[in-house]
C-alpha positions as semicolon CSV with decimal commas, in nm:
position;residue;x (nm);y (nm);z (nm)
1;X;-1,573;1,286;-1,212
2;X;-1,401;1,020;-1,406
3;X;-1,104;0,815;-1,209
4;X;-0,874;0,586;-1,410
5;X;-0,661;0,314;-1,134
6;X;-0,351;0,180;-1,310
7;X;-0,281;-0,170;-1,271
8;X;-0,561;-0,415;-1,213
9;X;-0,455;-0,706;-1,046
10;X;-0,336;-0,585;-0,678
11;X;-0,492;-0,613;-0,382
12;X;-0,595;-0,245;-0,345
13;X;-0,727;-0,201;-0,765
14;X;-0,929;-0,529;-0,677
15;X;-1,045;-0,341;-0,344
16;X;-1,157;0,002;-0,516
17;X;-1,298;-0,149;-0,810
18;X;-1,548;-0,350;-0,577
19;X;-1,609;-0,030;-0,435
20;X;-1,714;0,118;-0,714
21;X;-1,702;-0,066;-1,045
22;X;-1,741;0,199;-1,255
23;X;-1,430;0,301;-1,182
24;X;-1,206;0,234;-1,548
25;X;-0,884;0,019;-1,463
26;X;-0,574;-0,022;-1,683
27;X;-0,329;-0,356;-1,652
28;X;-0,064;-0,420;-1,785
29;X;-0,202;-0,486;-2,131
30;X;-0,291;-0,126;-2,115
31;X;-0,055;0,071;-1,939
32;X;0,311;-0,107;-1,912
33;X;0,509;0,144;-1,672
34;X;0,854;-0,019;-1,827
35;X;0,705;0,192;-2,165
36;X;0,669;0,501;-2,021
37;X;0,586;0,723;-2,326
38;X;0,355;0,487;-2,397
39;X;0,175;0,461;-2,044
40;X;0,199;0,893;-2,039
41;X;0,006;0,875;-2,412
42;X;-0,238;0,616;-2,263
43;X;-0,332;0,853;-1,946
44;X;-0,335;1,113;-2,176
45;X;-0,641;0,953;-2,422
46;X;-0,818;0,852;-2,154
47;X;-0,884;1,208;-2,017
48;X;-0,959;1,109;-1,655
49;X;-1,075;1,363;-1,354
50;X;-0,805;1,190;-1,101
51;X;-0,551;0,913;-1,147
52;X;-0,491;0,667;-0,879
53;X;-0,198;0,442;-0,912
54;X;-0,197;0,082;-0,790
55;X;0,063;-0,061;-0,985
56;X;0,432;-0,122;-0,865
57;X;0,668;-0,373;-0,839
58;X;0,609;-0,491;-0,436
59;X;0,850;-0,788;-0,408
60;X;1,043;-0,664;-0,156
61;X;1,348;-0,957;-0,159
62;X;1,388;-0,981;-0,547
63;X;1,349;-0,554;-0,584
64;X;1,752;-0,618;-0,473
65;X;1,867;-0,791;-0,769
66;X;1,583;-0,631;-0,994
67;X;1,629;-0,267;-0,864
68;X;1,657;-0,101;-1,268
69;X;1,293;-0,307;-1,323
70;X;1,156;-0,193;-0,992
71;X;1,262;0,145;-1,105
72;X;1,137;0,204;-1,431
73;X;0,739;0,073;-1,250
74;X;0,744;0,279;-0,940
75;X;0,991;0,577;-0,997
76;X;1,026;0,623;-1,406
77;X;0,682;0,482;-1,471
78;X;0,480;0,663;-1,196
79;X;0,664;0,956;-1,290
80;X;0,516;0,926;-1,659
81;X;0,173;0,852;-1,593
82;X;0,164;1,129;-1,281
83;X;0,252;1,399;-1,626
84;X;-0,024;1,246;-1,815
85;X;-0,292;1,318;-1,554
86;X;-0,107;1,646;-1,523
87;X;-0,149;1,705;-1,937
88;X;-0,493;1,672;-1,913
89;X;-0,588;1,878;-1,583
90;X;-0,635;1,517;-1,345
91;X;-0,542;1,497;-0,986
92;X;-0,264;1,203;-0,922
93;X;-0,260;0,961;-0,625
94;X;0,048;0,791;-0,568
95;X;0,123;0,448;-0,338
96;X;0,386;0,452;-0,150
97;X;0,521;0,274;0,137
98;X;0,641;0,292;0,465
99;X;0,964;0,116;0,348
100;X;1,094;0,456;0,263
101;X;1,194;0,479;0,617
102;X;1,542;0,364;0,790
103;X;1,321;0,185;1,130
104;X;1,541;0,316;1,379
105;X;1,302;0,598;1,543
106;X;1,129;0,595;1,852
107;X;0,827;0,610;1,845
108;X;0,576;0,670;1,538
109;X;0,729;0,842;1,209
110;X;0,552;1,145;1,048
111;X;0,546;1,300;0,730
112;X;0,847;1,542;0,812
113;X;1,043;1,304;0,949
114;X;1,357;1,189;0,699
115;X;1,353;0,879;0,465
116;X;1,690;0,672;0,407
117;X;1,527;0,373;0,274
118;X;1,704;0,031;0,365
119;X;1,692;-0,156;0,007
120;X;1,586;-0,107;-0,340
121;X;1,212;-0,144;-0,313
122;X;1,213;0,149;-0,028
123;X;1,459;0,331;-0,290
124;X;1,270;0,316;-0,616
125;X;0,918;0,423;-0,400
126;X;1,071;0,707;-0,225
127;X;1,232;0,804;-0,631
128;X;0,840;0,760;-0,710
129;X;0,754;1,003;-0,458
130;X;0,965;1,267;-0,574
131;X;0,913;1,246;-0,938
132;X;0,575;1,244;-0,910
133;X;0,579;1,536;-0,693
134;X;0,758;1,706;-0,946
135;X;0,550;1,590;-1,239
136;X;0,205;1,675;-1,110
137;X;0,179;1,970;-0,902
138;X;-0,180;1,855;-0,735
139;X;-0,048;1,519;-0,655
140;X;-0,125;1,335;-0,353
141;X;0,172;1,091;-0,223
142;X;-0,011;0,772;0,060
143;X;0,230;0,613;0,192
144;X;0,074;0,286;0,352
145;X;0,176;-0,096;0,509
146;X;0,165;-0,442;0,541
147;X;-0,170;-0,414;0,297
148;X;-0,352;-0,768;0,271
149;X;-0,718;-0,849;0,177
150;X;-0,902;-1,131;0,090
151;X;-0,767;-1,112;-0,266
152;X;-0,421;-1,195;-0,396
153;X;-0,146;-1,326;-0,190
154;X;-0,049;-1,133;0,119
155;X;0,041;-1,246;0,510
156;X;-0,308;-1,359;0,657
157;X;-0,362;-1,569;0,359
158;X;-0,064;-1,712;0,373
159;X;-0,099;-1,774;0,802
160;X;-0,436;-1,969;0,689
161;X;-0,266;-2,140;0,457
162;X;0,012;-2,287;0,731
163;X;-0,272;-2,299;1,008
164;X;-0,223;-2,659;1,010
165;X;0,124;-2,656;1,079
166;X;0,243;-2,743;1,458
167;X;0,450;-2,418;1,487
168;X;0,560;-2,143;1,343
169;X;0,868;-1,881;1,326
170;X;0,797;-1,537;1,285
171;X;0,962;-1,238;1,318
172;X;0,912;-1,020;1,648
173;X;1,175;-0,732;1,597
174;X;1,011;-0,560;1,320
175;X;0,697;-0,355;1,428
176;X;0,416;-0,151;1,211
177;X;0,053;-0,110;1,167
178;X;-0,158;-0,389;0,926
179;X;-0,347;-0,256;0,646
180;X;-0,677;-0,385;0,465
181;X;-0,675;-0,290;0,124
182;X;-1,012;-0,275;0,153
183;X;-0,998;0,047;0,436
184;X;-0,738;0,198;0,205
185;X;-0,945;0,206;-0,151
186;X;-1,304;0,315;0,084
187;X;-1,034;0,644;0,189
188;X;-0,875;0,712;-0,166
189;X;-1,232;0,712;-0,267
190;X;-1,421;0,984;0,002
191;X;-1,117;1,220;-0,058
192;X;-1,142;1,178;-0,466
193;X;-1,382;1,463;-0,478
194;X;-1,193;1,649;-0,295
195;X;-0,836;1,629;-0,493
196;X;-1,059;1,611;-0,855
197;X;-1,177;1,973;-0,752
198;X;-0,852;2,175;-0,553
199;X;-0,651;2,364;-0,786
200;X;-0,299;2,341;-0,814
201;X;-0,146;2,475;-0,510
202;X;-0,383;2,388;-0,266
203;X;-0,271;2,244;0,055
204;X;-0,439;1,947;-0,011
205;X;-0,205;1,776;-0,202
206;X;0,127;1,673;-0,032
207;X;0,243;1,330;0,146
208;X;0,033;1,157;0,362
209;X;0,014;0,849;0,567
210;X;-0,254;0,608;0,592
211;X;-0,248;0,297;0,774
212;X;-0,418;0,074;0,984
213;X;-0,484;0,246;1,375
214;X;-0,201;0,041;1,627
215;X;0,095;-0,094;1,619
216;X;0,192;-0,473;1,643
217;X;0,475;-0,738;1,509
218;X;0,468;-0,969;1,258
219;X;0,458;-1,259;1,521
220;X;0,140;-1,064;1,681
221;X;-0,050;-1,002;1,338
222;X;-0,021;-1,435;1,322
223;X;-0,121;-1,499;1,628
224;X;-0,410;-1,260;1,588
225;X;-0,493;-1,389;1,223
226;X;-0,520;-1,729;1,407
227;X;-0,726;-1,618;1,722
228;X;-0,983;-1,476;1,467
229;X;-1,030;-1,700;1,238
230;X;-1,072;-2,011;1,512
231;X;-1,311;-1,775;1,649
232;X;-1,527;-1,768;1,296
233;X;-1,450;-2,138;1,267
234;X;-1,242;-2,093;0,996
235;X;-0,973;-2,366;1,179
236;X;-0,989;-2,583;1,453
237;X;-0,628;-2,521;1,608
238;X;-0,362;-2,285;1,560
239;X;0,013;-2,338;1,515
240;X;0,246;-2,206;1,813
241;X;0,372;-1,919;1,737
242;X;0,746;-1,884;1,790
243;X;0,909;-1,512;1,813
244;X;1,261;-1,477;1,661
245;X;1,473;-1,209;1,607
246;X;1,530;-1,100;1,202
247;X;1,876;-1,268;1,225
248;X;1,694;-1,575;1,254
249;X;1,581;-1,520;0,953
250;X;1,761;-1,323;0,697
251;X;1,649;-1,224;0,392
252;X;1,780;-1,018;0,067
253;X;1,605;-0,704;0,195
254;X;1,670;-0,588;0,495
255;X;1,335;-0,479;0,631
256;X;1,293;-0,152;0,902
257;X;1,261;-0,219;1,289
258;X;1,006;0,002;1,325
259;X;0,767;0,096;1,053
260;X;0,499;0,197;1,222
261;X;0,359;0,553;1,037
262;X;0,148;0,832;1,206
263;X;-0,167;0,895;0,998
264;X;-0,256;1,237;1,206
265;X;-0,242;1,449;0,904
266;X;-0,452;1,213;0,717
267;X;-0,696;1,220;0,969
268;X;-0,698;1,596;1,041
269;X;-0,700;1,706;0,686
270;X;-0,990;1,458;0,549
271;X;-1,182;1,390;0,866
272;X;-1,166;1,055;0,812
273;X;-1,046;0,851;1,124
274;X;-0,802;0,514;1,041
275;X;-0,933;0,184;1,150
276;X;-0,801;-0,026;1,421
277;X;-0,607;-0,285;1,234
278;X;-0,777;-0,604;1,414
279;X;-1,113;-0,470;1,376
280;X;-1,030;-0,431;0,979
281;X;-0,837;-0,766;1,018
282;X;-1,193;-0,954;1,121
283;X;-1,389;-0,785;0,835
284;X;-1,154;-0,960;0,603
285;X;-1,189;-1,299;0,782
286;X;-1,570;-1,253;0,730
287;X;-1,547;-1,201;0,357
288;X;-1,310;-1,517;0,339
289;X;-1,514;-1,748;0,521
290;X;-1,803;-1,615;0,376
291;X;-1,635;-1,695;0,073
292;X;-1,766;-1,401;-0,123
């Protein structure tokens, strides 16, 4: 089985290929998803078993004055690399996020439940969805959230960064469930077998969610980034952690209430349970502090 992960930089193609680096990863150098007959031709010569697809345009705030770039990488360009894999007989993974969803529910959503994205990043991922649905029938859709690791720039790093600070505002009205990119690539890569070798129409492929186990807000995740890492030493005091409201603090995206995914189908299907988010949270401390 031969696996090809577009884009090479992000948190989770930095995860998987640690995981296994004999996996074969394209950047942008490679595969540009702005090009896509070129990125489709490049999938195509390459001849891989499965496709995974890391790559997309994940600034949230600037996707709303950049929605035509964010849609030619996650909708157009997806789309073009998902026929490639399905040109040469390879399975397609597909990121998505839990953006795609409005926030107002009660409760966890599922995979039946409706989208109506709330700005252009949700927009362009949930276009991805479809098109690669379309353009691949064994494609497999993961929609995931709030990914960090101890690559690249995500929230924890950035908490560590401003661990020094007195206090600190954060958000407390917008709930979901933390994901290490590091839980994520380990579950793309126990179900690759399984997607390399189900035909098309097997009930294998379809949307799924896959996140970290519990739910918590954005003021939680810091104070819990700063409980465990003065617990590994990592700092010797934490900020205070103030709770706003959104309104406090507006941004160009307006970001869901409630994001928080349920990953039963995930579970059920692969037999693979999620992780409870601070138990993933302090395997990432260790590797920072470690400094590995």
């Amino acid at each position: 089985m031969s696996i090809l992960v577009i884009g090479r930089d992000g948190q989770l193609s930095e995860s998987l290929l640690r995981l296994d680096p004999t996996l074969t990863a394209y950047g942008l150098d490679k595969v540009d998803l702005t090009k896509p007959e070129e990125a489709e031709a490049a999938v195509i010569a390459a001849k891989p078993s499965l496709v995974i697809n890391a790559a997309a345009h994940t600034a949230v705030d600037k996707a709303e004055t950049e929605e035509d770039l964010a849609y030619a990488i996650n909708a157009s360009g997806a789309e073009a690399i998902a026929r490639g894999a399905a040109k040469v007989g390879a399975a397609f993974v597909q990121i998505s996020t839990d953006y795609v969803f409005p926030g107002e529910k009660d409760g966890e959503w599922t995979e039946d439940d409706p989208t109506d994205p709330l700005g252009a990043y949700g927009r362009t991922k949930l276009a991805g969805e479809q098109l690669v649905a379309a353009a691949n029938p064994r494609a497999v859709v993961i929609r995931t959230a709030w990914v960090y690791c101890d690559y690249g720039a995500n929230f924890v790093k950035t908490m560590l960064r401003l661990a020094d600070r007195e206090r600190l505002t954060v958000v407390a009205d917008q709930w979901g469930k933390p994901t290490s990119a590091v839980d994520l690539a380990e579950a793309i890569l126990a179900i690759a077998p399984r997607l390399a070798a189900a035909p098309a129409g097997d009930p294998v492929f379809g949307t799924y969610h896959y996140s970290g186990a519990g739910t918590v807000n954005w003021a939680g995740f810091a104070e819990a980034v700063f409980e465990e890492a003065r617990a590994r030493g990592m700092i010797e005091s934490a900020p205070e952690v103030a709770h706003i409201p959104s309104s406090d603090y507006p941004t160009p995206a307006k970001r869901p209430a409630n994001s928080a995914m349920d990953c039963t189908k995930f579970e059920t299907t692969f037999g693979l349970k999620t992780k409870p988010w601070r138990e993933s949270l302090g395997a990432v401390l260790d590797i920072l502090n470690k400094g590995d």
